[in-house]
C-alpha positions in Angstrom: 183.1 -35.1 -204.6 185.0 -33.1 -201.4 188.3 -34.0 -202.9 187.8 -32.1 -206.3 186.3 -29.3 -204.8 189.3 -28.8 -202.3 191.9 -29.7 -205.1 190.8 -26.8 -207.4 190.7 -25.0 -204.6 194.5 -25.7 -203.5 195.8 -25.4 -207.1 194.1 -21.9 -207.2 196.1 -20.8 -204.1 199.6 -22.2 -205.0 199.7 -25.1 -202.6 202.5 -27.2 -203.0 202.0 -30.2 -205.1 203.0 -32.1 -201.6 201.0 -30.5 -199.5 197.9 -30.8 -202.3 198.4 -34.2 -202.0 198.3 -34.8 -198.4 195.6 -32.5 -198.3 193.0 -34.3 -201.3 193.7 -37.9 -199.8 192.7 -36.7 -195.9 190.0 -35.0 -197.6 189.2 -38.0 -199.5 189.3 -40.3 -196.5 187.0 -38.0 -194.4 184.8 -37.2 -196.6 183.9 -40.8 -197.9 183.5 -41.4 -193.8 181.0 -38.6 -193.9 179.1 -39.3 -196.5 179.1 -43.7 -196.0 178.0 -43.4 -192.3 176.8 -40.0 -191.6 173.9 -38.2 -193.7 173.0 -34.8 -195.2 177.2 -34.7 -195.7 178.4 -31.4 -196.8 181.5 -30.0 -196.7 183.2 -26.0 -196.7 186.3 -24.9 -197.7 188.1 -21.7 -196.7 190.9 -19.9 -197.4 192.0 -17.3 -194.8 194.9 -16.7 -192.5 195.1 -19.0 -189.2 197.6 -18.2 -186.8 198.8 -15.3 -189.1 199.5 -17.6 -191.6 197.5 -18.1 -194.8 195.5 -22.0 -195.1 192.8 -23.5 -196.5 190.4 -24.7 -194.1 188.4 -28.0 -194.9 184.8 -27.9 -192.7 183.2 -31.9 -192.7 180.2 -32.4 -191.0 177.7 -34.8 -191.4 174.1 -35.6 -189.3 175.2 -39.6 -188.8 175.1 -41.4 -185.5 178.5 -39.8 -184.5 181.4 -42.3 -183.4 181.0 -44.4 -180.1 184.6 -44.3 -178.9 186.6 -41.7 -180.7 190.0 -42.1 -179.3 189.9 -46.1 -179.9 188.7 -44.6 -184.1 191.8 -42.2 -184.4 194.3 -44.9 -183.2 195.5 -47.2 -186.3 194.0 -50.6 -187.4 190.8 -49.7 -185.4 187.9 -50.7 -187.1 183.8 -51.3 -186.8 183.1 -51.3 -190.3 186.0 -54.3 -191.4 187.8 -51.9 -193.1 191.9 -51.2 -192.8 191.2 -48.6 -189.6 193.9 -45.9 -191.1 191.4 -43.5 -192.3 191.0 -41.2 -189.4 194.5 -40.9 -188.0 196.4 -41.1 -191.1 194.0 -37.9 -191.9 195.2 -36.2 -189.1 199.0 -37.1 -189.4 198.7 -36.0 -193.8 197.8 -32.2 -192.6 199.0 -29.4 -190.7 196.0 -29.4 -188.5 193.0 -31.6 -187.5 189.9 -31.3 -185.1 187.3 -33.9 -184.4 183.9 -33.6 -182.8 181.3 -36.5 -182.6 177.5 -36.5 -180.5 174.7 -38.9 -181.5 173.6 -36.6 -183.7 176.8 -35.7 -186.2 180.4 -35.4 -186.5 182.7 -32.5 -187.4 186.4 -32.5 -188.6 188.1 -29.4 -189.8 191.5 -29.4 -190.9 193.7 -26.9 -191.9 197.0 -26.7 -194.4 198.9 -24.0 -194.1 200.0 -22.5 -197.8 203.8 -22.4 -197.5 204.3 -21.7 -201.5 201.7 -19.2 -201.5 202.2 -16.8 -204.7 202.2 -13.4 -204.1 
């Protein structure tokens, strides 16, 4: 659902076919998060110019419980659900950016891709 959105998105703006890719699977990955464990899921895109350099920003936020221990969830093979546990840091390592906040009450991850083929 997130990833199409962002994907037409990132076509639109030239994004390198790399960068597109590495951009729709983090999106992918944090977006299924957001809408398995969290509720009321939504997510924004942007596109703008971050540090004077033109990106798409990716907004995910969800109303969930929020995750317990968030530095033990962004460090590989760490798991509560039985899955893999690549999911969060292998979203932060595919783009050129990445933010996390979590409460009890929601989380919130933006990331950001810079667009380095930009057309004119």
């Amino acid at each position: 659902m997130f990833r199409r959105k962002v994907m037409r998105v990132s076509k639109d703006e030239g994004l390198s076919l790399l960068a597109l890719t590495h951009l729709g699977t983090a999106v992918s990955e944090i977006g299924r998060n957001a809408l398995r464990y969290g509720l009321n899921a939504q997510a924004t895109i942007t596109v703008g110019t971050y540090d004077g350099r033109r990106a798409i920003e990716v907004d995910i936020f969800d109303e969930g419980p929020g995750i317990a221990n968030i530095e033990a969830a962004m460090v590989d093979g760490f798991s509560t659900k039985k899955s893999m546990g690549k999911g969060l840091g292998g979203a932060r390592r595919l783009v050129d950016t990445f933010s996390i906040e979590t409460t009890p009450t929601g989380t919130r991850v933006v990331m950001i891709q810079f667009i380095r083929n930009a057309r004119a």
